[in-house]
C-alpha positions in Angstrom: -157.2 -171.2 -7.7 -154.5 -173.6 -9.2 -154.1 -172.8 -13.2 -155.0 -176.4 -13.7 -158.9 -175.8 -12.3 -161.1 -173.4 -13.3 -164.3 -173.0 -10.9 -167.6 -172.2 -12.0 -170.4 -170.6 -10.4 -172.3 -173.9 -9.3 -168.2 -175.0 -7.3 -168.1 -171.3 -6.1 -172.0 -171.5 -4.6 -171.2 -174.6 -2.7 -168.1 -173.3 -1.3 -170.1 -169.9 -0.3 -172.6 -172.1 1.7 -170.7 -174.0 3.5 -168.5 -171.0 4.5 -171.7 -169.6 5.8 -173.3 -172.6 6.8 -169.7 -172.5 9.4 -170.4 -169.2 10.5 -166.8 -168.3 8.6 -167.6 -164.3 8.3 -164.0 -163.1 6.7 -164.4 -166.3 4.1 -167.8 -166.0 3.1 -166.8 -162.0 2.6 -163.9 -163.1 0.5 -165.5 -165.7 -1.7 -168.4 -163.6 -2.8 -166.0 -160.5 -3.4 -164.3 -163.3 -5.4 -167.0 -163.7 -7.7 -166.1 -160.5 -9.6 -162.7 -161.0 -9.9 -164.1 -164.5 -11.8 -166.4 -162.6 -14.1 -169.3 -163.9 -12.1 -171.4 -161.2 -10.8 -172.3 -161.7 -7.2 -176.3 -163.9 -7.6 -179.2 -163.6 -5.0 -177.9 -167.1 -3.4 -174.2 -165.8 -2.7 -175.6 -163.1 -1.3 -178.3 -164.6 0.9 -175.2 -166.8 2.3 -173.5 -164.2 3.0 -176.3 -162.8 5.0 -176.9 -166.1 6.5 -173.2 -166.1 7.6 -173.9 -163.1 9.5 -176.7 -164.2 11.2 -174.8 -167.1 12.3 -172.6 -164.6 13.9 -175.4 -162.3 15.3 -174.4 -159.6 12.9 -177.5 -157.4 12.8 -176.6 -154.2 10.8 -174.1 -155.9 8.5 -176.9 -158.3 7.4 -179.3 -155.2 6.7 -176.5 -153.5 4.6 -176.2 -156.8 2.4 -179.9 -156.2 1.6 -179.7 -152.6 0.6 -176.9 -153.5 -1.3 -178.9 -155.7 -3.2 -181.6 -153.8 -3.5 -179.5 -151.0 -4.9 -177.7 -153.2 -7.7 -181.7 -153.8 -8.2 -181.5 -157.6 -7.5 -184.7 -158.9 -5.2 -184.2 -160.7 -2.4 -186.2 -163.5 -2.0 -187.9 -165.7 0.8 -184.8 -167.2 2.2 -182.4 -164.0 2.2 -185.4 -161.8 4.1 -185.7 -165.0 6.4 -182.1 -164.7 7.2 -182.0 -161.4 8.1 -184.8 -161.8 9.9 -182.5 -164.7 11.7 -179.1 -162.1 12.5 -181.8 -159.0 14.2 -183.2 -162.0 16.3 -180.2 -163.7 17.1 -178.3 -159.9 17.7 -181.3 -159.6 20.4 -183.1 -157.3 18.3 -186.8 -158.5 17.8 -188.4 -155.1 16.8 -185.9 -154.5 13.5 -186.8 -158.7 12.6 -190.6 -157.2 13.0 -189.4 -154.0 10.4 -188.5 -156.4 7.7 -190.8 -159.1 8.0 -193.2 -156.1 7.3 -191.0 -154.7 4.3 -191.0 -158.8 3.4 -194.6 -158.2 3.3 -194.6 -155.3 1.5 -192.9 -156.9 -1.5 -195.6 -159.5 -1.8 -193.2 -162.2 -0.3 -195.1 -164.2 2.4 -193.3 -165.0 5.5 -192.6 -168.9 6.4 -192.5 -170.3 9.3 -188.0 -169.9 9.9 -189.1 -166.1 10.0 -191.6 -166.4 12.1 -190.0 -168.6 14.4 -186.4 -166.6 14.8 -189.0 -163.4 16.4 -190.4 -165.9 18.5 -187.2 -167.2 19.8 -185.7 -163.6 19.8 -188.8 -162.4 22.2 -188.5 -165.4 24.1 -184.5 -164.6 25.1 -185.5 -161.7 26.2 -188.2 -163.1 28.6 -190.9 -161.6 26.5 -193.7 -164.2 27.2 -196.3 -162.4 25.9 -195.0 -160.6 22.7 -193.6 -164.5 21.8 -197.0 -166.1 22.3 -198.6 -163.4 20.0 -196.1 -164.3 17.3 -196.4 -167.8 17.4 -200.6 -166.9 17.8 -199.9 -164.9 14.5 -198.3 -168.2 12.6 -201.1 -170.4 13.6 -203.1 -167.7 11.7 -201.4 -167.5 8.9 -202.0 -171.2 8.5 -198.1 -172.0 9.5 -198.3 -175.3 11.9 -195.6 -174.4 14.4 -193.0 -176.9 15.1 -191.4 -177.9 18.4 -188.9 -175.1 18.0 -191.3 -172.6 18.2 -193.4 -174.3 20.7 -189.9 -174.8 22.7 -189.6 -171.2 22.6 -192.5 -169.9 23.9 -192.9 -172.7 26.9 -189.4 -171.5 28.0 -189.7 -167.7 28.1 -193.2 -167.9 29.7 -191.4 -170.7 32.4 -188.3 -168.4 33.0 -190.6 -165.5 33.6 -192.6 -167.5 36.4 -189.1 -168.0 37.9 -187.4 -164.7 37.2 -190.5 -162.4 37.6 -193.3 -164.6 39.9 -193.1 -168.4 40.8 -197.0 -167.9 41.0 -197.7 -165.7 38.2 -199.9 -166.0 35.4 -197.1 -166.6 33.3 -196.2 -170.0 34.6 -199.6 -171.1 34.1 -199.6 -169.8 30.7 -196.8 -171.8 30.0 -198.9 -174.4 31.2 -201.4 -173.8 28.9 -198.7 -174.0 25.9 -197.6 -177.1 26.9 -200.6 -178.6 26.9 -201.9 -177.3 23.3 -198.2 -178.6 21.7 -199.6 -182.1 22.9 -202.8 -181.8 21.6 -201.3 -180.5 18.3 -199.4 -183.6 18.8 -195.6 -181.8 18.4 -192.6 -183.8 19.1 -191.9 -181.9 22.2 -188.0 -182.4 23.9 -187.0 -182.7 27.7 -186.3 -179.1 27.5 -189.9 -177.6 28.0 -190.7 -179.9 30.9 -187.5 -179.2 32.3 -188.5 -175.4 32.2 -191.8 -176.6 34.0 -190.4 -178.6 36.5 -187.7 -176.0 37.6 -190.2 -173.3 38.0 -192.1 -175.7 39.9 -189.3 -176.2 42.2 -188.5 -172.7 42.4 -192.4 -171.8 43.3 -191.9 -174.7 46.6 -193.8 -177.2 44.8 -192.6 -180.7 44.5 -195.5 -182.4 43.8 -196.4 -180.0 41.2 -192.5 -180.6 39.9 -193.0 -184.7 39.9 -196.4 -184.6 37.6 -194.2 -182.8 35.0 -191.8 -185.3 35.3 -195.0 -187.9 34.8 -196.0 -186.3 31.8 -192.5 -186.0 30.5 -191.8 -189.9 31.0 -195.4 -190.5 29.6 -194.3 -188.5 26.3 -191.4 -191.7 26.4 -188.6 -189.2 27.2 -185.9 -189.9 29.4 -185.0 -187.7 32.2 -181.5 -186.2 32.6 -179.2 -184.7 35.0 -180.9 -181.7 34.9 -184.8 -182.7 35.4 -183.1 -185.0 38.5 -181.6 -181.9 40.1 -184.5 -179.6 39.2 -186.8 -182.3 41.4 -184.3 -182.4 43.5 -183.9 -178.9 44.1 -187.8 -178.6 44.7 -188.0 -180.6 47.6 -184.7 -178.8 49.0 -186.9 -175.2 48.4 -189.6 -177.1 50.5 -187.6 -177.8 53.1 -187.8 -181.7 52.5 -184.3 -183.3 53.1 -185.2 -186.9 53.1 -186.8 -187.1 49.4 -184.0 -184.6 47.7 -181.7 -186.9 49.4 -183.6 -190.1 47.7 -184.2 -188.5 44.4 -180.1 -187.8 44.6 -180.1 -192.0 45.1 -182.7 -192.6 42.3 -180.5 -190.1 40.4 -177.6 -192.0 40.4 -179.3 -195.7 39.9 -180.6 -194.1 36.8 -177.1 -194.4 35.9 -177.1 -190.6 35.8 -174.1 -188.9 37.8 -175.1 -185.9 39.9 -173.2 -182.9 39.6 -172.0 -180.2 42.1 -175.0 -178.7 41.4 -177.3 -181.6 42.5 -175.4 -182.3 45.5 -175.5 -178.9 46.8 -179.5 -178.8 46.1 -179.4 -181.7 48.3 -177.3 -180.2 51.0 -179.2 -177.2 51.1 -182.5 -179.3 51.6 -180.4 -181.2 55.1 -178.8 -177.6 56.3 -182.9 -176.2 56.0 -183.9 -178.9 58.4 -180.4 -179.1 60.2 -179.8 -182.4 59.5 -176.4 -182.2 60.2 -175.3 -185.5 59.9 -176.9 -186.6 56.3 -175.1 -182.9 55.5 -171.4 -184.5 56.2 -172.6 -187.7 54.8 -173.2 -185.9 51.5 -170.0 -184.1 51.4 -168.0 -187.6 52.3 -170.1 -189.0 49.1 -169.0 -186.1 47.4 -165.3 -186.7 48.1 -165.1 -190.2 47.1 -167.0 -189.5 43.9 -164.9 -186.9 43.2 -167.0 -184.1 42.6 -165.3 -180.9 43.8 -167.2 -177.9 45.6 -167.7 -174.7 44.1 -168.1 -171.6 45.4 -171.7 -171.4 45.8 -171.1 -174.8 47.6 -168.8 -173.2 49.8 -170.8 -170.0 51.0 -173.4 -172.1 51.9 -171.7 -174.6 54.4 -170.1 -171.5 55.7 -172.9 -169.6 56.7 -174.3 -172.4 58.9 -173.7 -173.5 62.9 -171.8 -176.7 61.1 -168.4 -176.9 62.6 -166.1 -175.4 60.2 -163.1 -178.0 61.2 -166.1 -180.8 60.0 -167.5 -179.4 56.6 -164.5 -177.6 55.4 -162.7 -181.2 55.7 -164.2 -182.3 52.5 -164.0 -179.1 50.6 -160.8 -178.5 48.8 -159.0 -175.2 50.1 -156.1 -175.1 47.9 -157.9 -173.9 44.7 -160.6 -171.0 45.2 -162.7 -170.8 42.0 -161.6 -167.9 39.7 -164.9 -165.8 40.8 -164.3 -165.8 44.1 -160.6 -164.5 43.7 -161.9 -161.7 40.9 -165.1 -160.6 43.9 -162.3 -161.0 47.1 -160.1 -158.7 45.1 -163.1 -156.2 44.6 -163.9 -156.8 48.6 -160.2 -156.0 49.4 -160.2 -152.4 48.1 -163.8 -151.8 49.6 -164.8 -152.8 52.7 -162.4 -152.8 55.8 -163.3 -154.6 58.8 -162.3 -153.7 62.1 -158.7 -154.2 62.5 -157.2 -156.6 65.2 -154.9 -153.6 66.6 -157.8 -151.4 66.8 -159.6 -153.8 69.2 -156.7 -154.7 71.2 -156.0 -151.0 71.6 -159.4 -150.4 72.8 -159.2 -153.4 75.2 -155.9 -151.9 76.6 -157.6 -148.7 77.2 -160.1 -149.7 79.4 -157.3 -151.9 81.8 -155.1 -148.8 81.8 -158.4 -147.2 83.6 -158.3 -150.1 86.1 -162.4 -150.4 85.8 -164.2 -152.9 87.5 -167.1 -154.7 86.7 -169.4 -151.6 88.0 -167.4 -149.2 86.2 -168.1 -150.6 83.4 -171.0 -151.4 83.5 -172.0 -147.5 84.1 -169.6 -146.9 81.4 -171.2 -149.2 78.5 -174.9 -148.4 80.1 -175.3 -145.2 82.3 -177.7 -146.0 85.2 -179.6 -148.6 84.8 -180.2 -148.1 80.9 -179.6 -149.5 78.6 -180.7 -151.9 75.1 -180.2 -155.7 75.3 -179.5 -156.6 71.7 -180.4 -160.4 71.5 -182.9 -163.0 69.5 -184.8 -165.5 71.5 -186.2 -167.9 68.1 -187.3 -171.3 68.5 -190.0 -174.0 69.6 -190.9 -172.2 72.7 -194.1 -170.7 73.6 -194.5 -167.1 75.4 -193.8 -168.4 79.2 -190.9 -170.4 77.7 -189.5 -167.5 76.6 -190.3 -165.0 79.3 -188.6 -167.7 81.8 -185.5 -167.7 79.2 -185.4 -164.2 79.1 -185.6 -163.9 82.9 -183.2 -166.2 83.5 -180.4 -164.8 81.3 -181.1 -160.8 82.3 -181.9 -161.7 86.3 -177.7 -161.1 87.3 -178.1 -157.4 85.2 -181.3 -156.6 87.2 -179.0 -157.4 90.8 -176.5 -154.7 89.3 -179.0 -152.2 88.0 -180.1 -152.2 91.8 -176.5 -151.9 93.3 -175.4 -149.2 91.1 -178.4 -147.0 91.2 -176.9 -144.3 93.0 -174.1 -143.5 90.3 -174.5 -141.0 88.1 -174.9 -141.2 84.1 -171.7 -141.5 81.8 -171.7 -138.5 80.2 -169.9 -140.0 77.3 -170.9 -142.9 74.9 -169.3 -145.8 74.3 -167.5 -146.1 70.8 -167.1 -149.6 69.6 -164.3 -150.2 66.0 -166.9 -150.7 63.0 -166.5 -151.9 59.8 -165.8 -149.3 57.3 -166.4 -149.1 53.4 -164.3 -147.1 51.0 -166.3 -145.1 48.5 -165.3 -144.1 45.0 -165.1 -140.0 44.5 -168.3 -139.1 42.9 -167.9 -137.0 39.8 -170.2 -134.0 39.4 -169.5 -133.7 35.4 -171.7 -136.9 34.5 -170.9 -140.2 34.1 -167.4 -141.4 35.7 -164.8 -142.8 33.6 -164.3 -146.7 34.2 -161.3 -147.9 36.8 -160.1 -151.5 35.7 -157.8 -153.6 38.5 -155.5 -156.0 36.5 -154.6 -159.0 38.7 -153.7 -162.2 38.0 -155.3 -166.0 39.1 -153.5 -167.7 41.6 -155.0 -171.1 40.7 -152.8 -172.2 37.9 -155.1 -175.4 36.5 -157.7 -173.0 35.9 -158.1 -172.1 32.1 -160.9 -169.5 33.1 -160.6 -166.0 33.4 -163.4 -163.7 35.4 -164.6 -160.0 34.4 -166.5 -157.9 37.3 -167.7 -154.6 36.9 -169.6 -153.0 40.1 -171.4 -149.8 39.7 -170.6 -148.3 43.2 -172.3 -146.5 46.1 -175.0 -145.6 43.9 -177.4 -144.9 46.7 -177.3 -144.8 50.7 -178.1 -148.2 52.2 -182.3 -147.2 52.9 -185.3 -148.9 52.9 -186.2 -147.2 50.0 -182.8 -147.3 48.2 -182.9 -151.1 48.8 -185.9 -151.4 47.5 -185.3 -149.6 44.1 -182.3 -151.4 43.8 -183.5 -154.6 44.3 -186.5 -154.1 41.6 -183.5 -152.8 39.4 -181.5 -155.9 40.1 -184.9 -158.2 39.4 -185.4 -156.7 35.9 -182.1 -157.2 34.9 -180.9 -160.4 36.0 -182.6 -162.5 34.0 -181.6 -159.9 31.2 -178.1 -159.8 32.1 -178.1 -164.0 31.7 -180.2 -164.1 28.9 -177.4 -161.7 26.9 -173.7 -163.3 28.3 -174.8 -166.4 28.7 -177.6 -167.1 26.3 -176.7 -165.5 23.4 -173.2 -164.4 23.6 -172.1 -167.5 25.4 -169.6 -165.9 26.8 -169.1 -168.4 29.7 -170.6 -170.6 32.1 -170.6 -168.7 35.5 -172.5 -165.3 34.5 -174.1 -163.6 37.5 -175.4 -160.2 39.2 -176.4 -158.8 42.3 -176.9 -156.2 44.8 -174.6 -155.7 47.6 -175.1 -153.2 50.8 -171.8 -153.4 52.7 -171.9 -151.0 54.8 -173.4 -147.6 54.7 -173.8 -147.6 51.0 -175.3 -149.6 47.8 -173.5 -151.2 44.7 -174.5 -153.6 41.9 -171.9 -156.3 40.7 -172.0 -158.1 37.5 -170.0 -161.4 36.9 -168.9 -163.1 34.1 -166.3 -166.5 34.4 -164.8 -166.7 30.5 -162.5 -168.9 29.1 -162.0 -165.6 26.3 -159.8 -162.5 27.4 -161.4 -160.8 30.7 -161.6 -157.3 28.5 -163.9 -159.3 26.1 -166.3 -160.1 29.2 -165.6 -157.0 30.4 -166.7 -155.1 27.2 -169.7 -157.2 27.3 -171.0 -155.9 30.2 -170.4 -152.1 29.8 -172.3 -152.7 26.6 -175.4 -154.3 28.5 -175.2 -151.8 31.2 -175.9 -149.4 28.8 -178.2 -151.2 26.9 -180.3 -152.3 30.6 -180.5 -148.8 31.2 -181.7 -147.5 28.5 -184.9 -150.8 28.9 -185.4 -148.6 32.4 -186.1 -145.1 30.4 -187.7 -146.3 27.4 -189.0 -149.9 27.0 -190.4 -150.9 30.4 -193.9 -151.2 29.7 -196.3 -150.3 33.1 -197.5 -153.6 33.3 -194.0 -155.2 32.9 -193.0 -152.8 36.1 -195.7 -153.5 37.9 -195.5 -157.5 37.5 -192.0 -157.1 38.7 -192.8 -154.8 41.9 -195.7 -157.9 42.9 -192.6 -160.5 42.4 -190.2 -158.6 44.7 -193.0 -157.9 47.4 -194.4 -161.6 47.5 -190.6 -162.8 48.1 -190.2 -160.2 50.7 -193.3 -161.5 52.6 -192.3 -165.1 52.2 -192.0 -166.3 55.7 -188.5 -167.9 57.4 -188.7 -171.8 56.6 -186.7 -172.8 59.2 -185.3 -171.6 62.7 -181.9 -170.6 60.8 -183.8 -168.5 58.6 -185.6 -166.5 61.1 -182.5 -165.7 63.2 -180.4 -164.4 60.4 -183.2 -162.1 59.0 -183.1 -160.4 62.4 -179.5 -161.2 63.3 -178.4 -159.2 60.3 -179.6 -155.6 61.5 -178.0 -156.5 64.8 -174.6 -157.4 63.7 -174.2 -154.0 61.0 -175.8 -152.2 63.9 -178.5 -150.7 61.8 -181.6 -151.7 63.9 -183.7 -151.5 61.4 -186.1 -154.7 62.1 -188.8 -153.1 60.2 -186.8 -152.3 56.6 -188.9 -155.7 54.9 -192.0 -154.0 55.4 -191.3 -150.6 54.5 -189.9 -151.9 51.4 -193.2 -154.4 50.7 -194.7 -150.8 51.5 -192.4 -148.5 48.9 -193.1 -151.4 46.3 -196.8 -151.5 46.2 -196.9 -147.7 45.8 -194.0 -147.4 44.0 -194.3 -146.0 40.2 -192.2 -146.6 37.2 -191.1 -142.7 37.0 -190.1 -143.1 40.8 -187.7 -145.9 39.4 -186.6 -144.2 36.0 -185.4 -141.2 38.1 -183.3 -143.3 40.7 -181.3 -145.0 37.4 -181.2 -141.4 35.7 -179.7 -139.7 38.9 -178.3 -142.3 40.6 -177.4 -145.3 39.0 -176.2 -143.9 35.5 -173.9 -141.9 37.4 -172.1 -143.8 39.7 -168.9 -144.8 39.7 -167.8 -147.8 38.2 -164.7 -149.7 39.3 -164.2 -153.5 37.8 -161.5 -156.2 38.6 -159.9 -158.3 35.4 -158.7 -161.1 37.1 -156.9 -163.4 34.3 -156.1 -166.8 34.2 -152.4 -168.0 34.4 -152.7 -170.0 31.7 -153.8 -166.7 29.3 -151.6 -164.5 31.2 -150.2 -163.5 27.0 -153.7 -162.9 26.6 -153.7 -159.1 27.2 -156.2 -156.8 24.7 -156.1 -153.3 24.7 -158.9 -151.8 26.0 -160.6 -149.6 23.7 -162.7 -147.6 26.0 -161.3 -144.1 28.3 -160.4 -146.2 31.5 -157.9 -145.7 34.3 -155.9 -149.2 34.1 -154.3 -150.1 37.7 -152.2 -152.8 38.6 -151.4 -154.5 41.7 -148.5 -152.1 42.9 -150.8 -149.1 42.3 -153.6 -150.3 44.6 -152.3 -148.9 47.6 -151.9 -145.7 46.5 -155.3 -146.0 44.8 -156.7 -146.5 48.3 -155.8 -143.6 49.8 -158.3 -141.7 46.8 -161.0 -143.7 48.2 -163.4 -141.6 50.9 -164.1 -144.1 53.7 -167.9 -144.5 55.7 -167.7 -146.0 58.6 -170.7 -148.2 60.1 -172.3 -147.1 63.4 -169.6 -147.5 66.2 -172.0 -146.2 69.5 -172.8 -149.5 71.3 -176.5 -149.7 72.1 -177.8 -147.1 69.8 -179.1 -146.6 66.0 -176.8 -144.8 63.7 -178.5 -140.9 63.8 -178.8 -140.9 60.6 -181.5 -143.6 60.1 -184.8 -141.6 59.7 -187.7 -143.1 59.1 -188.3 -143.3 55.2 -190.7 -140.4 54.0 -194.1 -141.5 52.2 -194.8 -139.6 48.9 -198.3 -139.0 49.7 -198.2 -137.6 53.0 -194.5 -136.1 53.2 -194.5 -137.4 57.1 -192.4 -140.0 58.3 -193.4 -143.6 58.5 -194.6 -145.2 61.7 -191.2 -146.4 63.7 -191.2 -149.7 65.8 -192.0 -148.7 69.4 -188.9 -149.5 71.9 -189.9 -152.8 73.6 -189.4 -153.5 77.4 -187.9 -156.7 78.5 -191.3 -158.2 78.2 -192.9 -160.2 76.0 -197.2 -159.4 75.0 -198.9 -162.8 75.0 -199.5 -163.8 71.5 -196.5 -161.5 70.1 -193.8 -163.5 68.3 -191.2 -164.8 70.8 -188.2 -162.8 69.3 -186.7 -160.2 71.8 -184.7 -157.1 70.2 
C-alpha cells in the first residue's frame, strides 16, 4: 500500500470479494494473509471468500481446511461459508463430502438454503445421477425451499442425458418428462436448455415427432429456438432415416437467420447417405463450400465409409488440413496395426506365375475338390426366388468346374493369404505397467489446438464376451469421461472415448482436443481412469449395472435401417476374416446374464493392468509449451519409434482363405460350462422364409 493510503477492513473486504468473486486463488490467499500483517485479524467474511474462491476453482479439500481452520481459531462459520464449501465438493465432482457438511451444517443448528441445496443437485446431475438429484431437489421442496430454474435445469438435464447415455427409452427420459412438466406448473422461468435436453434425447430415441412437440412447448413458453434445438430436430429425423425434412429443417434453419454449423450439416448428410440420396448428399457439401463451413473429421469418416465416389465427395472436403485428432489417433494407428504390405502381395502374386498354374490349378489350389466356402452377402429388395436366381446365376461357371475337376485329388496344403497384423504392448506380470508417452508434433500450423490420447491396450482378446464387457465398460464411462473434461474441467471442445478391436485384440482410447499443454489433458485422463475404475469396484450400484446392460442389449438388437447398414454388419466379419456372424447375439446373450462381479473382475484383471501407451501430439503454435511430466513414464520421440517397434509382439489376423481362425471357440456359458450353440454351415441354398443374406 502507498504510505499516503491506509486501508481499512471495510477497503480490504471488498477487495477480498472481488478477488474471489474472479476466481483469483493466489490473490485472495494473499490478501487475507494480508490482514494480519494490517493488525486486522482474518473475520468470518474474509474467510468465507476465500473459500468461495476455491470453489470457484473446484478446490475441494483446500475449502474443507479453510473451515477447520476456522473452527480451530474458534470462529463459526456461518450460512454462506458452509454453502460455499458445499459449492467447491460439488463443483470438484464430489457430491457425497457436499452431503457430509450440509449434515455438520445441520448439526450446528444452521439451516441449509436453497445455493446448498442446489450445488448437490447440480453436482449429482454432472455425474448423471438422475435419481440421487431428484431426491435432493424432492428434499428442498420439503424443506419449504421453492426451487428455482437452476435447480429445475439440473435435474431435467441429468435425467435427459441418462435417457441418451444409458436408454433412449428408459424410465429416465420419461422422468425427465415428468420434471418438466411440474417446473411449468410451478410456473419456473425455464431456459432453452431443458427442452433442448428433451428434444436431443428425442432425436437420439428415433423420434421426431416426439422431438418437434418439445420444440411446440418450448416456442409456447415464448422462447426462441437456437442453433442447437435446429440441429437436435434435425438430427432426429436423420436417426429416422428421413432425409427430405432434416434437409427442410436445415432450410428453416437458416431462414430463421440462424447459421448451421458443421455439426448440422453433417446431421443432414447422414439423414441423405441413410436413404442414399446421393445427389442431395453433394448438394449439401457444395452448400457447405460456398458457405464456408469446413468439414471435420467426424464429417470426413462418414462420406468415407459410403459407395459415394471418393473423387466426388472428397472434392468439397478440404485435404490440406487434417484436424489435430485425427493426426494424434493416425499416429497411435501407425505404431499399432499394420496392414498387409504392397510387396507382400506382389510377392505372393509372383509366386503363383513362377508355378505356371492355370485356372484348374488353382482352383484345386485355393479349394481342394470341389469344396470349398463362398464368402459373399446377397442384401437388398429381393424376395427368396430373386435371390436363389442371383445366387445361381453368379456360382453356375464354379459348378461347370467343380464337375471338370472332380477327378483331382485334394491340396494337401492350405492357402495362406497376407493379413493385417497388430502390434501388442509387452504385458507386465508385476502389476500395473508404467505409462509410454509419444511426443509428436501437429503438422497443421493454423491450428492453436493441441490433442492428448491415452489407449489402454490389448486388454482382452477380441471375443464375444470380451466385446461385450468392454463395450458395457465403455457405456458407463463415456458419459462420465465427458461429463469430467469437458463439463467440469473444460478442458476442451473435442473430448471423446471408445472401444477399438483392430485386429486380434481389444483396447480403449480416450481423447481430449485442448487449447492447454497436451500433458495437462493428458494428466486429466490418468486421473479419471483411475477415478472410473475405482466407480467399477466400489460405486456401481446393481441397479445402475443392470440399467446399463438393458441399454447395451436394446442397441445391439436394433435392426439395420437401411440396405448399407445391413451389409456392413455382416461385411465386417467377412473382411477381418473372423466369421463370426453370430457375435451380436451371443453378446445380447452374455449381457442379460451377465453380473456386476463378472464385470468388476474383467477391470480388476484385465483392464487395470494393461498397458497404456498415449500420443501428445502438440500444436505448432505451442510447440514452447513443453511441461514436465510428473508421473514415472517412458517419454519417446519420433526418432525412437522405430526402435520402439521392434519391442512390440505382433498378432496377426487369420491368413487361411476360406476358413475361421482355430482359435475362435464358441464362447462358454457360466451356467452350463458347454459351449454355445454355433451357426450350422449353410449350403448354397436359401430356406424359404430365411433372410436373403448368403455367407
Amino acid at each position: 500500500m502507498s504510505q499516503f493510503f491506509t486501508p481499512n477492513s471495510i477497503t480490504l473486504h471488498i477487495v477480498i470479494d472481488a478477488a474471489a468473486q474472479a476466481g483469483l486463488v493466489p490473490e485472495t490467499e494473499a490478501l487475507v494473509l494480508g490482514l494480519q500483517h494490517c493488525r486486522m485479524p482474518p473475520s468470518i467474511e474474509s474467510y468465507g471468500s476465500l473459500i468461495h474462491a476455491y470453489a470457484k476453482t473446484s478446490q475441494a479439500a483446500e475449502a474443507l481446511s479453510v473451515l477447520q481452520r476456522m473452527q480451530q481459531m474458534q470462529m463459526k462459520p456461518n450460512r454462506i461459508s458452509y454453502s460455499a464449501a458445499i459449492d467447491a465438493c460439488s463443483r470438484a465432482g464430489q457430491p457425497e463430502a457436499a452431503i457430509k457438511v450440509l449434515h455438520y451444517m445441520e448439526g450446528q443448528n444452521i439451516s441449509p438454503d436453497l445455493v446448498a441445496l442446489s450445488c448437490i443437485v447440480n453436482a449429482f446431475s454432472q455425474l448423471g445421477k438422475a435419481a440421487d438429484a431428484a431426491k435432493w431437489l424432492q428434499k428442498a421442496d420439503e424443506l419449504g425451499l421453492k426451487p428455482n430454474v437452476i435447480t429445475y435445469n439440473s435435474v431435467i438435464h441429468a435425467c435427459a442425458r441418462v435417457g441418451i447415455f444409458v436408454c433412449a427409452r428408459s424410465a429416465k427420459t420419461y422422468e425427465a418428462a415428468e420434471w418438466l412438466r411440474r417446473a411449468k406448473v410451478s410456473e419456473i422461468p425455464l431456459d432453452s436448455g431443458p427442452y433442448n435436453a428433451m428434444i436431443s434425447s428425442a432425436a437420439q430415441s428415433r423420434e421426431p415427432d416426439l422431438a418437434l412437440g418439445y420444440l411446440e412447448e418450448m416456442m409456447a413458453a415464448f422462447l426462441q429456438p437456437n442453433i442447437m434445438t435446429y440441429t437436435n430436430i434435425i438430427h432426429a429425423f436423420s436417426k429416422a432415416s428421413k432425409h427430405r425434412e432434416a434437409i427442410e429443417w436445415l432450410n428453416i434453419m437458416a431462414d430463421a437467420q440462424h447459421s448451421p454449423n458443421v455439426l448440422s450439416y453433417t446431421c443432414a448428410i447422414e439423414a441423405c447417405l441413410r436413404t442414399n440420396a446421393w445427389d442431395e448428399v453433394l448438394g449439401l457439401l457444395q452448400r457447405m463450400q460456398l458457405k464456408g463451413v469446413r468439414a471435420d473429421s467426424v464429417l470426413v469418416g462418414k462420406l468415407k465409409n459410403t459407395y459415394l465416389p471418393a473423387d466426388l465427395s472428397m472434392r468439397y472436403v478440404p485435404q490440406e488440413d487434417v484436424p489435430i485428432e485425427m493426426e494424434a489417433l493416425n499416429g497411435l494407428e501407425e505404431l499399432l496395426f499394420q496392414r498387409p504390405a504392397l510387396s507382400d502381395l506382389i510377392q505372393a502374386t509372383s509366386a503363383l506365375e513362377e508355378e505356371g498354374m492355370c485356372f484348374s490349378d488353382l482352383f484345386q489350389r485355393f479349394f481342394g475338390s470341389g469344396r470349398c466356402l463362398v464368402e459373399g452377402l446377397i442384401v437388398g429388395n429381393l424376395d427368396w426366388a430373386d435371390a436363389i436366381q442371383l445366387l445361381n446365376a453368379t456360382l453356375g461357371p464354379w459348378r461347370d468346374v467343380w464337375h471338370q475337376e472332380a477327378v483331382l485329388e485334394p491340396c494337401d496344403r492350405l492357402c495362406n493369404v497376407p493379413s493385417p497384423v497388430e502390434m501388442l504392448l509387452p504385458r507386465s506380470r508385476l502389476g500395473r505397467d508404467l505409462l509410454t508417452i509419444v511426443q509428436l508434433d501437429g503438422k497443421n500450423s493454423e491450428d492453436r489446438n493441441s490433442c492428448s490420447v491415452e489407449s489402454l491396450c490389448n486388454i482382452a482378446t477380441s471375443t464375444p464376451e470380451n466385446e461385450a464387457l468392454a463395450a458395457l465398460l465403455m457405456q458407463i464411462w463415456k458419459s462420465m469421461f465427458y461429463n469430467e473434461l469437458r463439463t467440469r474441467q473444460q478442458l476442451g471442445y473435442v473430448v471423446s472415448s471408445f472401444m477399438r478391436t483392430r485386429v486380434t485384440h481389444i483396447s480403449l482410447i480416450f481423447l481430449v482436443q485442448t487449447e492447454r499443454a497436451p500433458e495437462v489433458a493428458l494428466k486429466s485422463i490418468d486421473r479419471f481412469l483411475d477415478h472410473a475404475c475405482h466407480h467399477i469396484l466400489s460405486v456401481l450400484t446393481e441397479r445402475e449395472f443392470h440399467e446399463h446392460c438393458e441399454s447395451l442389449a436394446l442397441q445391439l438388437e436394433e435392426p439395420p435401417q437401411n440396405i448399407w447398414e445391413a451389409l456392413s454388419q455382416d461385411w465386417l466379419f467377412i473382411q477381418e476374416r473372423s466369421f463370426a456372424f453370430r457375435s451380436r447375439k451371443q453378446q445380447v446373450t452374455l449381457l442379460r446374464s451377465c453380473t456386476l462381479q463378472r464385470l468388476r473382475d474383467f477391470v480388476k484383471n484385465e483392464v487395470n493392468n494393461s498397458p497404456r501407451l498415449a500420443v501428445l501430439l502438440r500444436s505448432p503454435r505451442a510447440s514452447w509449451d513443453r511441461l514436465q511430466w510428473s508421473g514415472q513414464a517412458r517419454i519417446l520421440t519420433k526418432w525412437e519409434l522405430a526402435s520402439y517397434k521392434n519391442e512390440l509382439i505382433p498378432s496377426s489376423g487369420n491368413s487361411i482363405f476360406g476358413k475361421a481362425p482355430k482359435n475362435s471357440q464358441p464362447p462358454v456359458t457360466k451356467d452350463s460350462e458347454t459351449p454355445a450353440e454355433t451357426a450350422p454351415v449353410k449350403e448354397f441354398a436359401i430356406e424359404e422364409g430365411e433372410e436373403c443374406k448368403v455367407q
